[in-house]
N, CA, C and O atoms as a Tripos MOL2 file, in Angstrom:
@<TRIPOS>MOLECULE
protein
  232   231    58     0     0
PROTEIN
NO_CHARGES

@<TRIPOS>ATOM
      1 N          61.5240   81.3020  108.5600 N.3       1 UNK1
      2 CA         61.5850   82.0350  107.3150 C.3       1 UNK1
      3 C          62.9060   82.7880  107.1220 C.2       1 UNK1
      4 O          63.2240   82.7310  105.9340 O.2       1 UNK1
      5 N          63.6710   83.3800  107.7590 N.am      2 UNK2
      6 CA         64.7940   84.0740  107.8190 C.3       2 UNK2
      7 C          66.2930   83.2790  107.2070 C.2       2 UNK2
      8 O          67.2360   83.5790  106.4750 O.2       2 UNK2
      9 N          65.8240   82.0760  108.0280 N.am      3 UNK3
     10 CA         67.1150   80.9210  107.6970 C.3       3 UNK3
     11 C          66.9150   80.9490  106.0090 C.2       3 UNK3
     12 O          67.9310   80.8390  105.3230 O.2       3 UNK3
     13 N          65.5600   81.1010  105.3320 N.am      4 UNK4
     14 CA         65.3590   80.5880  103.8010 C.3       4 UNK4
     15 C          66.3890   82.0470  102.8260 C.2       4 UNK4
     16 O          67.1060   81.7910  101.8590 O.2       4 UNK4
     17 N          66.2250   83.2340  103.3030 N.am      5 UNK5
     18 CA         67.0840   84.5900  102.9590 C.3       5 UNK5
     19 C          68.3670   84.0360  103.3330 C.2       5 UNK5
     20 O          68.9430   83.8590  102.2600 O.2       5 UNK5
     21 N          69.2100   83.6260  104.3820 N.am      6 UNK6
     22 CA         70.2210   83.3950  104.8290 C.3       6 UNK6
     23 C          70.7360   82.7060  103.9880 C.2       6 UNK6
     24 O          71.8260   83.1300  103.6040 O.2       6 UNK6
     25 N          70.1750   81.2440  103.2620 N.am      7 UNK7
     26 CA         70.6510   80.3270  102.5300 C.3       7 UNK7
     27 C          70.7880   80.6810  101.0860 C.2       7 UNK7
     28 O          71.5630   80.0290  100.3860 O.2       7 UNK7
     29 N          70.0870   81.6710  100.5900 N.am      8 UNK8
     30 CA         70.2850   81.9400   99.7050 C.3       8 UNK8
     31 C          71.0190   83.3190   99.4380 C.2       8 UNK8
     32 O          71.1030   83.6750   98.2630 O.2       8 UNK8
     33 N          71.6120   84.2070  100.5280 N.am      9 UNK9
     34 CA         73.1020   85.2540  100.7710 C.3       9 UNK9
     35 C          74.4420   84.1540  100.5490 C.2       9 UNK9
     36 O          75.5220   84.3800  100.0050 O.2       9 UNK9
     37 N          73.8980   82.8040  101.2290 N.am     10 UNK10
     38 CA         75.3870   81.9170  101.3730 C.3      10 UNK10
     39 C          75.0900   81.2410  100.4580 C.2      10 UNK10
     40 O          75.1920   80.2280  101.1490 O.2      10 UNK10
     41 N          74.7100   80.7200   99.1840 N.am     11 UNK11
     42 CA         74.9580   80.4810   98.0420 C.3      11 UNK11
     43 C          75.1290   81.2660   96.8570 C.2      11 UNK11
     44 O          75.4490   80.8710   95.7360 O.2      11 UNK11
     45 N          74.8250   82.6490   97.3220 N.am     12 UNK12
     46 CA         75.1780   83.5230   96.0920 C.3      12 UNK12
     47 C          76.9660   83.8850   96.5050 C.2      12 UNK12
     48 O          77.8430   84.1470   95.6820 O.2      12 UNK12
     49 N          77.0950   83.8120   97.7510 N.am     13 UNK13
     50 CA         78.4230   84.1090   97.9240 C.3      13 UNK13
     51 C          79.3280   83.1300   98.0140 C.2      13 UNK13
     52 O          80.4590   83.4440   98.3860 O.2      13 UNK13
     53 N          78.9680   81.4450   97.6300 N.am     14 UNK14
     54 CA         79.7540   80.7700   97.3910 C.3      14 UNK14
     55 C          80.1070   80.7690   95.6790 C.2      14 UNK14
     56 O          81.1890   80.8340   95.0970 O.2      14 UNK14
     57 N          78.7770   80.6700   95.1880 N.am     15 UNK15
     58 CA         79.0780   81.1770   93.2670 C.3      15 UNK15
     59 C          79.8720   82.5480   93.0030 C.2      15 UNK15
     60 O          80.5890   82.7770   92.0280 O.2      15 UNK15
     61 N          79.6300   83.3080   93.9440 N.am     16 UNK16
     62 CA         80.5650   84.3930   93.5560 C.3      16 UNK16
     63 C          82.0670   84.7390   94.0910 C.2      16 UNK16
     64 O          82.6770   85.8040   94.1800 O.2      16 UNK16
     65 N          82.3800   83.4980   94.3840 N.am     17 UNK17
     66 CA         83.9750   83.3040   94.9120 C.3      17 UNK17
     67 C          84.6720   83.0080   93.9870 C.2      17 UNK17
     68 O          85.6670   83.6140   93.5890 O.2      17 UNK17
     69 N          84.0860   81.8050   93.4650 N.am     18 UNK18
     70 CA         84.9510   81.6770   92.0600 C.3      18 UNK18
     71 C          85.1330   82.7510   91.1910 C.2      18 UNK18
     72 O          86.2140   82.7760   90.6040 O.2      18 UNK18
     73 N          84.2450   83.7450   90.9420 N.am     19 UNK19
     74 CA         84.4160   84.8080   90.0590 C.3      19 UNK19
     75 C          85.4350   85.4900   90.8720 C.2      19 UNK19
     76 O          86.5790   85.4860   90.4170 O.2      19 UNK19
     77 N          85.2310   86.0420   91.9330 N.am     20 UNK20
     78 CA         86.1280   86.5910   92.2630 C.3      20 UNK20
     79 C          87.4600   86.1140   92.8610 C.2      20 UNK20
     80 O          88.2570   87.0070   93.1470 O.2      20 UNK20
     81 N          87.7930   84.9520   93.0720 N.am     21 UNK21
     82 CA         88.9280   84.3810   92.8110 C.3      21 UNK21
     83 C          89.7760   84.6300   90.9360 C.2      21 UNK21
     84 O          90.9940   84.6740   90.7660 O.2      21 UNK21
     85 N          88.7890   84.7430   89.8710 N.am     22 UNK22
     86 CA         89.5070   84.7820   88.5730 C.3      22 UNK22
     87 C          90.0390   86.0220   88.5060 C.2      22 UNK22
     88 O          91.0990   86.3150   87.9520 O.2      22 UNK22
     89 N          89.0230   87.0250   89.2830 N.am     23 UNK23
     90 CA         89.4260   88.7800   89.1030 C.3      23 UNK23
     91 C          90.7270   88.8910   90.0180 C.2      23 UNK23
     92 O          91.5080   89.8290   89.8550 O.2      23 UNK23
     93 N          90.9120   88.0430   90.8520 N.am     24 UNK24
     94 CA         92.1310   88.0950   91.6510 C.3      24 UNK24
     95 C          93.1270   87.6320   90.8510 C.2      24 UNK24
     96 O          94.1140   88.3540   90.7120 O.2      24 UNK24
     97 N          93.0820   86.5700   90.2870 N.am     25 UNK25
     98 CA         94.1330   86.2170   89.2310 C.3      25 UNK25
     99 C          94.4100   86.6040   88.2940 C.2      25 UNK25
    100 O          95.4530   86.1140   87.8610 O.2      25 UNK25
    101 N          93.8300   87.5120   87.5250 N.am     26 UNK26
    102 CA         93.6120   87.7720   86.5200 C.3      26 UNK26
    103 C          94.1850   89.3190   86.6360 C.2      26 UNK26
    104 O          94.6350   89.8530   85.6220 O.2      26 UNK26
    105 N          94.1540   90.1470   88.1190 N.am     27 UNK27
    106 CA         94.5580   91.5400   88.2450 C.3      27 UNK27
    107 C          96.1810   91.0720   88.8880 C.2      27 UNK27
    108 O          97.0570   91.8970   88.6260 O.2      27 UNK27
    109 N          96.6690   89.7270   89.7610 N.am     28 UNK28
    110 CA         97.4240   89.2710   89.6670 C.3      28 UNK28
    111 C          98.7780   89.4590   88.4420 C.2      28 UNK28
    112 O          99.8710   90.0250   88.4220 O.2      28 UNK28
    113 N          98.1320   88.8020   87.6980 N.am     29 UNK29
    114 CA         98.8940   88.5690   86.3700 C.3      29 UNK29
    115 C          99.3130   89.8470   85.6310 C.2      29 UNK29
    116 O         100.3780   90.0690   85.0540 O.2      29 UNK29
    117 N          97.8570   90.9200   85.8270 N.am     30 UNK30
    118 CA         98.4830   92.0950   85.2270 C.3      30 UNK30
    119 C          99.7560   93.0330   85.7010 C.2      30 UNK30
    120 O         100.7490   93.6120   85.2630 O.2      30 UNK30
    121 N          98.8750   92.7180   87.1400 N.am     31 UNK31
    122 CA         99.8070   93.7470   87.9690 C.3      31 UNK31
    123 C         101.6560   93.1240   87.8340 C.2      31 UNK31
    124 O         102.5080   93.9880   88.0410 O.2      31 UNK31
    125 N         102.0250   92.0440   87.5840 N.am     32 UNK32
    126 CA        103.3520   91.1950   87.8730 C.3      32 UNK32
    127 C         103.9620   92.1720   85.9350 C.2      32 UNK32
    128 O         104.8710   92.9090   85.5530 O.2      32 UNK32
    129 N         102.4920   91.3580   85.2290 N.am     33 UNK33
    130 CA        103.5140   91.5960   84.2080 C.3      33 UNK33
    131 C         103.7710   92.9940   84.3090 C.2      33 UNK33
    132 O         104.9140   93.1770   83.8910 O.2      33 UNK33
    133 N         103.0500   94.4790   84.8020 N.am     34 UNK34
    134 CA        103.4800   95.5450   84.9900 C.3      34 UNK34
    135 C         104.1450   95.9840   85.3750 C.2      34 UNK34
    136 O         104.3640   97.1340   84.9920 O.2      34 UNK34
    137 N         105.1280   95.2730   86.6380 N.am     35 UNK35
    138 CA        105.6880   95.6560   87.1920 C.3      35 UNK35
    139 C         107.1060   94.7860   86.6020 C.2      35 UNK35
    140 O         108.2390   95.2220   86.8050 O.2      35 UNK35
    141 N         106.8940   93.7560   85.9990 N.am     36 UNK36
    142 CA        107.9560   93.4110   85.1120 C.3      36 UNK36
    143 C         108.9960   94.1610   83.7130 C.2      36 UNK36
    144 O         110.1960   94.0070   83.4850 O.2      36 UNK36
    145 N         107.6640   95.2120   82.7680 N.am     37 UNK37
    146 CA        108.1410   95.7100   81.9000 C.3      37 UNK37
    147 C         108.2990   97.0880   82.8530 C.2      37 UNK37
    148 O         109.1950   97.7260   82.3000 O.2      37 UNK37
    149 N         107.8240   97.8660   84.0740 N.am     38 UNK38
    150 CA        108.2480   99.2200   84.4660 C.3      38 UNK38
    151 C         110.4340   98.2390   84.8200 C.2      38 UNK38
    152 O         111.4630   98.6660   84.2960 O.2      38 UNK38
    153 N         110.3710   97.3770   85.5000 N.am     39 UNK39
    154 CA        111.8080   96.6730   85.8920 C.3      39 UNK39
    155 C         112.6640   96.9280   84.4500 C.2      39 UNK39
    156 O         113.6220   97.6980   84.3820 O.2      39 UNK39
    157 N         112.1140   96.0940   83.2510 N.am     40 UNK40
    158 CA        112.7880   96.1240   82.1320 C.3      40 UNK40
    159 C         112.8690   97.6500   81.8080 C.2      40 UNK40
    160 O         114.0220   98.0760   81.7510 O.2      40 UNK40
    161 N         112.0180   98.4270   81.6170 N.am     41 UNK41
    162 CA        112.3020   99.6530   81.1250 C.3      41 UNK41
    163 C         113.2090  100.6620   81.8720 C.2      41 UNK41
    164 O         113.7960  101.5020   81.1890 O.2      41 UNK41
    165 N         113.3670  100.6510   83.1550 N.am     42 UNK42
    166 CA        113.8920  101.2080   83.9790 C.3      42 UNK42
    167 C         115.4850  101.2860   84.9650 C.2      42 UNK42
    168 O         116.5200  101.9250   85.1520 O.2      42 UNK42
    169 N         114.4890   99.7960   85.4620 N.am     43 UNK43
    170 CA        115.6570   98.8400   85.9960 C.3      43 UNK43
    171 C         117.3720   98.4430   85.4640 C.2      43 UNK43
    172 O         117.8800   99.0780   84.5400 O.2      43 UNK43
    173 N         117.8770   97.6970   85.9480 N.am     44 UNK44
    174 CA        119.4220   97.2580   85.6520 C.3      44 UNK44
    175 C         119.6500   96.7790   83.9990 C.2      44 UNK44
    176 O         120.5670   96.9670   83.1990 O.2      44 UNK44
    177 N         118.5500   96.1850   83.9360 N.am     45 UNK45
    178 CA        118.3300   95.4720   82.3870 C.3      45 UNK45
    179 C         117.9820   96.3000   81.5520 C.2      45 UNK45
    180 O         118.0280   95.7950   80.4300 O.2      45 UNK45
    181 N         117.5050   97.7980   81.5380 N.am     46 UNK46
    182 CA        117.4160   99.3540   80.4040 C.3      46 UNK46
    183 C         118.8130   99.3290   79.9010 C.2      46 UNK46
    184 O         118.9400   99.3020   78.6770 O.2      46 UNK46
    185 N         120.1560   99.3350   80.8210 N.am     47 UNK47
    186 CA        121.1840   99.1930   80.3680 C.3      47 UNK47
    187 C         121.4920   98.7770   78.8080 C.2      47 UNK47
    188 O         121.9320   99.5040   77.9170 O.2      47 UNK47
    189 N         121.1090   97.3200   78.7430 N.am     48 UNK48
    190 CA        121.2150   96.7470   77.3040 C.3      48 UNK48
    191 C         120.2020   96.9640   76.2590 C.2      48 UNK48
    192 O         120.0090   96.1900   75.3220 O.2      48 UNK48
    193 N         119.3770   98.3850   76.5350 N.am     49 UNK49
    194 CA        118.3560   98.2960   75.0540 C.3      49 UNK49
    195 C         118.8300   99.4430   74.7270 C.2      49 UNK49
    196 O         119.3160  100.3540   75.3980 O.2      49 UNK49
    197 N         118.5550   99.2470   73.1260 N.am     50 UNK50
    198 CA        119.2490  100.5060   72.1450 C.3      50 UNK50
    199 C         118.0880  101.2290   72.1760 C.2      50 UNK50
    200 O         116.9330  100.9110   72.4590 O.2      50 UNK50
    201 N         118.7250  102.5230   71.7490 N.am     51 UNK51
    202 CA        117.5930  103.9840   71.3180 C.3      51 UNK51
    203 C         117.7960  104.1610   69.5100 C.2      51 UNK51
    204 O         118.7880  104.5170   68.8740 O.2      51 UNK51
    205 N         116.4010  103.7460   69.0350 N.am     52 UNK52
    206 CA        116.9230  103.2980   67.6450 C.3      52 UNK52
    207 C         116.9760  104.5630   66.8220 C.2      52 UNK52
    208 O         117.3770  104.5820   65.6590 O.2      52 UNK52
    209 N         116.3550  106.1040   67.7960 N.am     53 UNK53
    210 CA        116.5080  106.9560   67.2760 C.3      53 UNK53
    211 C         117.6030  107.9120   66.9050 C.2      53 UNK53
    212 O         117.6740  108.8240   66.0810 O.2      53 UNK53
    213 N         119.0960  106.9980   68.4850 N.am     54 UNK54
    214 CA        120.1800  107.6500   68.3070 C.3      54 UNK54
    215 C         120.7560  107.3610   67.3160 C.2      54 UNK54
    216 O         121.4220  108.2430   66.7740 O.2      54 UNK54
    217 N         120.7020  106.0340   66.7360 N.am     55 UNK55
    218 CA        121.4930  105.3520   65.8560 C.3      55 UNK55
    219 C         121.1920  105.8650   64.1690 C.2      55 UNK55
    220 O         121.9310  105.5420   63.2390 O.2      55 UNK55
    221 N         120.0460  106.6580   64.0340 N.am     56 UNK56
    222 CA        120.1660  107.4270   63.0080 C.3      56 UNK56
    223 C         120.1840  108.6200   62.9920 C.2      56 UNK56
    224 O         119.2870  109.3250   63.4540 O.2      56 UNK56
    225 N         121.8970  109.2920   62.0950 N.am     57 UNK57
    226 CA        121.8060  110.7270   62.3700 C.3      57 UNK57
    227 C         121.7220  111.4810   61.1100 C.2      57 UNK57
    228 O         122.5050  111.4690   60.1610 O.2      57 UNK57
    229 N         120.8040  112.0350   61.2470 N.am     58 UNK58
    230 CA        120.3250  112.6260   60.0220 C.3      58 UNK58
    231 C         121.0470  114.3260   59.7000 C.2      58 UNK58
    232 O         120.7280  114.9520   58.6890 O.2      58 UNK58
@<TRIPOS>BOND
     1     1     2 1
     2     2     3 1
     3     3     4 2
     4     3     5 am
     5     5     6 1
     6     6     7 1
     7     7     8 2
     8     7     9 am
     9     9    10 1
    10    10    11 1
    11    11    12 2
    12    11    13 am
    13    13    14 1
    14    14    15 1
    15    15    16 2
    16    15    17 am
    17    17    18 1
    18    18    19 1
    19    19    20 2
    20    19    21 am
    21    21    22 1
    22    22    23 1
    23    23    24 2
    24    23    25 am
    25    25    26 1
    26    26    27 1
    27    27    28 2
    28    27    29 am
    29    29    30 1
    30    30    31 1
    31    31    32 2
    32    31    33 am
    33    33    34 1
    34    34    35 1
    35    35    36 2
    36    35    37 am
    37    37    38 1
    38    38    39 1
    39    39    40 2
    40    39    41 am
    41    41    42 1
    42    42    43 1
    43    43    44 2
    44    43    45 am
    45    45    46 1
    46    46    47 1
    47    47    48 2
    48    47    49 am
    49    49    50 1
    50    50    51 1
    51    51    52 2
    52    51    53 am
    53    53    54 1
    54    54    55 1
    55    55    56 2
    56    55    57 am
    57    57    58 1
    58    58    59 1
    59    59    60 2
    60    59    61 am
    61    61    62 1
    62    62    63 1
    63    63    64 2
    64    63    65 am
    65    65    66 1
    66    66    67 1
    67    67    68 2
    68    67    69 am
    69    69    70 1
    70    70    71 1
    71    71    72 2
    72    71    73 am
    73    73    74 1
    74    74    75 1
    75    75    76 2
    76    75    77 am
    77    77    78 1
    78    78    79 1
    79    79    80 2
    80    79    81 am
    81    81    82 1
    82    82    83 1
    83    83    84 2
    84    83    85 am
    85    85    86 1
    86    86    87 1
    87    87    88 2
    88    87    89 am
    89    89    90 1
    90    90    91 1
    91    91    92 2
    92    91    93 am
    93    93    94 1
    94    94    95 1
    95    95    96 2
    96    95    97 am
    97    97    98 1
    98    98    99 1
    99    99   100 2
   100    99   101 am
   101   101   102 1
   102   102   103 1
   103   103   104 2
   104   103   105 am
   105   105   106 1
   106   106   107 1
   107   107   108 2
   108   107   109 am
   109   109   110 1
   110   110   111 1
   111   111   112 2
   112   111   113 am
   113   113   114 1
   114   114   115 1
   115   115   116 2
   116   115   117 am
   117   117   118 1
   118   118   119 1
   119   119   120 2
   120   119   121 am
   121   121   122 1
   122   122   123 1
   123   123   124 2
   124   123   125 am
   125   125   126 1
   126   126   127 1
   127   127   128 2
   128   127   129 am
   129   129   130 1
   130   130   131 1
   131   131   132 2
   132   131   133 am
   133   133   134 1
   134   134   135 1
   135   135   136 2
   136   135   137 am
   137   137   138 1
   138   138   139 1
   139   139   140 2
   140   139   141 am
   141   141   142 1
   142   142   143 1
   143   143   144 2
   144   143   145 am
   145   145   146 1
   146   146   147 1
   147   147   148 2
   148   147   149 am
   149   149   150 1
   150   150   151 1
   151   151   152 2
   152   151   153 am
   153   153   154 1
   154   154   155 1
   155   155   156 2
   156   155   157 am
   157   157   158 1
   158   158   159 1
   159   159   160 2
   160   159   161 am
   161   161   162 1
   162   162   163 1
   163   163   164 2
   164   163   165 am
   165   165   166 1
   166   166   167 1
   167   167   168 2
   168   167   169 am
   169   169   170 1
   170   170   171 1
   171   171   172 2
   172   171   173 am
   173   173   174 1
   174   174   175 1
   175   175   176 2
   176   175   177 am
   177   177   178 1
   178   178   179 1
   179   179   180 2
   180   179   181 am
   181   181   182 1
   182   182   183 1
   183   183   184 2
   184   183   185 am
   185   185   186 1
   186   186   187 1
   187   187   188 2
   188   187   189 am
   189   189   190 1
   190   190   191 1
   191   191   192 2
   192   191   193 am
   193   193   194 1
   194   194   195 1
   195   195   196 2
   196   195   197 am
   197   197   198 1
   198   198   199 1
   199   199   200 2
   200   199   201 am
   201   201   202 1
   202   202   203 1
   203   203   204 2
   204   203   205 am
   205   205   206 1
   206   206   207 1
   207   207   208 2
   208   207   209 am
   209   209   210 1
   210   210   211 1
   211   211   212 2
   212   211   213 am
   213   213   214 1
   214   214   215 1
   215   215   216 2
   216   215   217 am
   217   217   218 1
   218   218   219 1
   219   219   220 2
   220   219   221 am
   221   221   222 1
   222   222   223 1
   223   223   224 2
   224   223   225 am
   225   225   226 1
   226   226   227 1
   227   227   228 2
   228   227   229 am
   229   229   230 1
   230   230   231 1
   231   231   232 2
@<TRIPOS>SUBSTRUCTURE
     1 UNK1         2 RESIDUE 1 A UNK
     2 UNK2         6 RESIDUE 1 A UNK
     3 UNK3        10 RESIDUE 1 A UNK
     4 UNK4        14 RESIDUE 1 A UNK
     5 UNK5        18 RESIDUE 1 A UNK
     6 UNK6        22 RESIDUE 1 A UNK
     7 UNK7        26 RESIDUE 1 A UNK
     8 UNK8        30 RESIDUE 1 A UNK
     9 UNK9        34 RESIDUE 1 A UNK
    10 UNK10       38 RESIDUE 1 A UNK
    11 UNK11       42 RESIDUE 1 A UNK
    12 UNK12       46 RESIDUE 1 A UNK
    13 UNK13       50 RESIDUE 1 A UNK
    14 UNK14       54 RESIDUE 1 A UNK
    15 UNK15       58 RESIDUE 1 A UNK
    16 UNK16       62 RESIDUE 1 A UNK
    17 UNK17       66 RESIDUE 1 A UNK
    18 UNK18       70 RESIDUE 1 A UNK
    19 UNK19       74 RESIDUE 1 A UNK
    20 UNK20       78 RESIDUE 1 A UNK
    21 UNK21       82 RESIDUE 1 A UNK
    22 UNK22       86 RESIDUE 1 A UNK
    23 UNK23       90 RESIDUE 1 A UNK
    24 UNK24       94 RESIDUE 1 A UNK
    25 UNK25       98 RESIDUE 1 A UNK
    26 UNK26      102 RESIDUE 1 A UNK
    27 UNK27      106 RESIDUE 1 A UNK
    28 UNK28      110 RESIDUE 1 A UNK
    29 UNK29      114 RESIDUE 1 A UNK
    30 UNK30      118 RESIDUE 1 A UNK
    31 UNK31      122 RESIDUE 1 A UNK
    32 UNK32      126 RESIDUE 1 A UNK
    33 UNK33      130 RESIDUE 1 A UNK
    34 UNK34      134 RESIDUE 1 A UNK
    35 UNK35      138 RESIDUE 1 A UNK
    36 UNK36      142 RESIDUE 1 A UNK
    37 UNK37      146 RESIDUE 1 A UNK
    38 UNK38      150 RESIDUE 1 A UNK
    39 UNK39      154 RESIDUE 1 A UNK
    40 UNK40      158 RESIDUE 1 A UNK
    41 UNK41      162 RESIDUE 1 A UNK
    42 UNK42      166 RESIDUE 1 A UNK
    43 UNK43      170 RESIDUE 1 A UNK
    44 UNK44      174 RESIDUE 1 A UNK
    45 UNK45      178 RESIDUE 1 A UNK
    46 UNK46      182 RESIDUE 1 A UNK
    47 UNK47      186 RESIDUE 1 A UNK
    48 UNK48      190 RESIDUE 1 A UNK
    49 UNK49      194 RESIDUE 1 A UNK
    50 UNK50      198 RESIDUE 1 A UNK
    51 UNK51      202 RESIDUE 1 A UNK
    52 UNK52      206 RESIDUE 1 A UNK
    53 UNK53      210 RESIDUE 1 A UNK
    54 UNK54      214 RESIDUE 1 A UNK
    55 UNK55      218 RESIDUE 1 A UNK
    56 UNK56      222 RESIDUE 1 A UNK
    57 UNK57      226 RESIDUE 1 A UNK
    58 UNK58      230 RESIDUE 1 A UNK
């Protein structure tokens, strides 16, 4: 009887790999592009963006 609980812990945790394989990819993707626009905003490449507020002087 025990093996019948066992088999069904190791099929809920094979269906729930795939899910959590997408949450891995998916926090993946966020985390890159986040750390892509903190680079752009910050980084070597801030250099070339304008401040569109300097450019009007009122």
């Amino acid at each position: 009887m025990p093996l019948k609980g066992l088999t069904l812990s190791r099929d809920l945790m094979q269906s729930s790999s795939e899910a959590l394989r997408l949450v891995f990819v998916v926090l993946a993707i966020l985390l890159s592009l986040t750390g892509f626009g903190i680079y752009t905003a910050f980084g070597p490449p801030s250099k070339a963006l304008d401040d569109p507020f300097d450019e009007h002087d009122d």
